[in-house]
C-alpha positions in Angstrom: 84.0 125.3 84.1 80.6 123.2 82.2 78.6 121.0 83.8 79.5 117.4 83.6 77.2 115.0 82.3 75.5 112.3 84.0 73.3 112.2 87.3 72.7 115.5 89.2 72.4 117.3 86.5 73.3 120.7 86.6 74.9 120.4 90.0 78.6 118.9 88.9 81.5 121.2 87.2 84.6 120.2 85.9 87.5 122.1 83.7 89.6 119.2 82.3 91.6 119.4 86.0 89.3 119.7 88.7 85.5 118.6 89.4 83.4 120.9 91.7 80.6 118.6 92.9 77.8 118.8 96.4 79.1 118.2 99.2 77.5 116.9 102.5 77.9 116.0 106.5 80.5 113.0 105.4 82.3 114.8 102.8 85.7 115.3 105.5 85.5 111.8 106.0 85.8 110.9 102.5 88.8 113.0 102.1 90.5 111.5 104.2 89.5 108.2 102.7 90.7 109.0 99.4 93.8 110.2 101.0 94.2 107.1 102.3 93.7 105.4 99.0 96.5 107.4 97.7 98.7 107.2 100.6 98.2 103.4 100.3 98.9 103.6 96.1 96.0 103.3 94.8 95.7 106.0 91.7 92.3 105.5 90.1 90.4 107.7 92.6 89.6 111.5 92.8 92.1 113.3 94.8 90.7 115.8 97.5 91.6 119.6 96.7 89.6 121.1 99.0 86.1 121.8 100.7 85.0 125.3 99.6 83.2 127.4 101.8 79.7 127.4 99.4 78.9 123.8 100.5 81.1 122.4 97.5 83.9 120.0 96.9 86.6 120.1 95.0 88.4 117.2 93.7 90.6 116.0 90.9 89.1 114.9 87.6 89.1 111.4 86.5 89.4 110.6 82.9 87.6 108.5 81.4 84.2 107.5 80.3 81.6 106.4 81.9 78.0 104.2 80.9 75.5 105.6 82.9 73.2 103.6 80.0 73.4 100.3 81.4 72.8 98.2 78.4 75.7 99.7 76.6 77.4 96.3 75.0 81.0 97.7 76.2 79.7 97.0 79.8 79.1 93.6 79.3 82.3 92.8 77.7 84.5 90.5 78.7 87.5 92.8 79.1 85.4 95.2 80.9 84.0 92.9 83.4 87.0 91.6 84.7 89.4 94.9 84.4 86.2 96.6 86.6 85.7 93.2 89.1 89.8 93.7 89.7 90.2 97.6 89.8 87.3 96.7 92.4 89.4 94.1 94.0 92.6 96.0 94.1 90.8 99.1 95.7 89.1 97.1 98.5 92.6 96.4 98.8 93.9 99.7 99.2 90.5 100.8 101.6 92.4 98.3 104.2 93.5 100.4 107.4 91.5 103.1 107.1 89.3 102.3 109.4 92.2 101.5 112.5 94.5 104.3 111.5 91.8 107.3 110.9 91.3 109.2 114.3 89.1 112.0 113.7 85.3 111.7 114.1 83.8 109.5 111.2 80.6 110.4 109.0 79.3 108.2 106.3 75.9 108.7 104.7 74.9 105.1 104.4 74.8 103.2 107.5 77.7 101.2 108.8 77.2 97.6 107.9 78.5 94.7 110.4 81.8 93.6 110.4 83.6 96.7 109.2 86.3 94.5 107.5 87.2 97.7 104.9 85.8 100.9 103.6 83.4 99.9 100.3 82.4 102.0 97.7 78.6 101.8 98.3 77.8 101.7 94.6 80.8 100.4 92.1 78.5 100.7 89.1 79.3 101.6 85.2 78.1 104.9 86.2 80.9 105.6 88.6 83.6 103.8 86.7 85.7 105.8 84.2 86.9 103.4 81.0 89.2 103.7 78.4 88.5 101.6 75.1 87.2 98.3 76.7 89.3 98.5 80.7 87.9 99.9 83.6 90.1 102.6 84.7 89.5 104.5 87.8 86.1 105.2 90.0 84.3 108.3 90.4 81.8 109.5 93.2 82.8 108.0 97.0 79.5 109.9 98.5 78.1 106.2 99.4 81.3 105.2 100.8 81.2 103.4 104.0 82.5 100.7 106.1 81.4 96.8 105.5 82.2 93.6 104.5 84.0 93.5 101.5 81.1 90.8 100.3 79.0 93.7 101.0 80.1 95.8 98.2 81.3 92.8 95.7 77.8 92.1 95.9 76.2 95.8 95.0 78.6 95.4 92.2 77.5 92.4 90.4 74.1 93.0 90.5 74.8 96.2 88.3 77.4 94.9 86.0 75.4 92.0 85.1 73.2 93.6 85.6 70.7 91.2 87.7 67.4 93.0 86.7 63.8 92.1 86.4 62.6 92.0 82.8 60.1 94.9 84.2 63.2 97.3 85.0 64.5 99.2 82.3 68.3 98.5 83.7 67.2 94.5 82.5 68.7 94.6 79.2 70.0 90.9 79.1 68.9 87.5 79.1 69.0 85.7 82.4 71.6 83.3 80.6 73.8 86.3 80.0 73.4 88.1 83.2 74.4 84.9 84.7 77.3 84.9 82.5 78.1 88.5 83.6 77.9 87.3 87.6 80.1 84.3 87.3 83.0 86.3 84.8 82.8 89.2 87.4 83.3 86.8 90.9 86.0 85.0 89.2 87.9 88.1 87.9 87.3 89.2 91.5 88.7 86.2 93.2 85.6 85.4 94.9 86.0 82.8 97.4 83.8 79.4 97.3 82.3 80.9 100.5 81.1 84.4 99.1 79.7 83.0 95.9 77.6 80.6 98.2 76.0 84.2 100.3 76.3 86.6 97.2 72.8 85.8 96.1 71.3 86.5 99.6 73.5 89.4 100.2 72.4 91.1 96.8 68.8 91.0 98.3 70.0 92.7 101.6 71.8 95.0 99.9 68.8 96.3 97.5 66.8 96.3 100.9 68.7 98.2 102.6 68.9 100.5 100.0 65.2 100.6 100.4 65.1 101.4 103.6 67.4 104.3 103.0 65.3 105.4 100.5 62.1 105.8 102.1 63.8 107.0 105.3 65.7 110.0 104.2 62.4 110.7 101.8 60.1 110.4 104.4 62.9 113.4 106.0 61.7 115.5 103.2 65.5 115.1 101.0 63.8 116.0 97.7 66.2 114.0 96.2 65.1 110.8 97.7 61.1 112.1 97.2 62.1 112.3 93.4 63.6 108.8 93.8 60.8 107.4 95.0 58.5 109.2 93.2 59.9 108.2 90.2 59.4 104.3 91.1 63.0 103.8 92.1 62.5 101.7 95.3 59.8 99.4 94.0 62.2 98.7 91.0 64.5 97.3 93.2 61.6 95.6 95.8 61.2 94.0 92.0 64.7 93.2 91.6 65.1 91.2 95.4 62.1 89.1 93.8 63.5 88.1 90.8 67.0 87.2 92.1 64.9 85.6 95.1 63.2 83.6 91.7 66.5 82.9 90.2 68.5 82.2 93.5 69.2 78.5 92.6 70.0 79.2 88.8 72.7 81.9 90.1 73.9 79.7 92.5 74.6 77.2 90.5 76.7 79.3 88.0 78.7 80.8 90.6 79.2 77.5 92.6 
């Protein structure tokens, strides 16, 4: 087994086969949602192998790599943008069902979000998405995974694959013009309707606040994880973020629309 590179440093194994990663309160849950995923023929997710008694999970590796450096110019390729928008498409797809046809006990770690059309990822980024040469291939990480509109999660993932930053946040490593760009090559490759292009800009702002929220709750909890977060400037990036697409609202609109 080495460490895998990549966020938690230190605290993610893999041997070519298998990926030994923390595991937490929602953890079961998840397993059964990727089981689902499978069930329902959907390939490019982890399968569950098992739940180890040291607090660990074990899963099957994903090939691939992925850009946790969000300026890397495969990200904002046009292949890449729409092979990630419709492996995102064709999993919420998959996700359908769970929901209805799951009947154990249900634990997410991000809060429910109303309606619960689907199960979203919680955070379809380049970080969690494994490529190969210039396609988006299959997603990593389902931690965040909980139910919501699918709107919800379409949303999460076009501010990152733009990515629809302030100039002050390091993750802002395009023009306005391009991110634009970005947004409007993601929706389409999507197939977002006339209706969610219209809210997306609004429901990328309650989406970053919510994360927020999260944020400061669980570090106000004492999660050292979430203290570093904070610590670190993380939520006020993204209080910046919800101002500058809150700046650029009309601009994005008008792309999308």
């Amino acid at each position: 087994m080495k460490p895998l590179e990549g966020g938690r440093a230190g605290q993610i194994w893999g041997d070519g086969e298998t990926v030994t990663r923390p595991s937490g309160a929602w953890t079961p849950t998840v397993h059964r949602f990727l089981r689902h995923l499978r069930s329902s023929g959907f390939l490019r997710a982890p399968q569950p192998v098992e739940i180890a008694a040291n607090g660990r999970e074990i899963v099957s590796y994903v090939a691939g790599r992925v850009c946790e450096d969000l300026g890397d110019p495969l990200t904002g390729s046009e292949p890449m943008l729409i092979s990630a928008a419709r492996l995102l498409r064709d999993f919420h797809a998959a996700s359908q069902g769970f929901l209805e046809s799951d009947r154990e006990p249900q634990r997410w770690m991000l809060p429910s979000q109303e309606p619960r059309e689907i199960v979203c990822h919680g955070d379809f980024a380049p970080y969690n998405v494994a490529t190969a040469d210039d396609e988006a291939v299959g997603i990593i990480d389902f931690d965040t995974a909980h139910p919501a509109p699918r709107l919800w999660d379409l949303a999460y993932a076009v501010y990152r694959w733009a990515p629809l930053s302030d100039p002050s946040n390091s993750s802002a490593t395009s023009s306005l013009d391009e991110q634009l760009r970005r947004a409007e090559i993601f929706c389409t490759a999507y197939g977002a309707t006339s209706e969610e292009r219209q809210a997306l800009p609004e429901t990328i702002c309650r989406r970053l606040q919510a994360l927020v929220d999260f944020m400061l709750a669980r570090a106000a909890a004492g999660d050292d994880t979430f203290v570093e977060d904070v610590a670190s400037g993380d939520a006020k990036l993204y209080l910046n973020d919800i101002a500058y697409l809150r700046r650029h609202r009309a601009r994005l609109l008008q792309m999308l629309c």
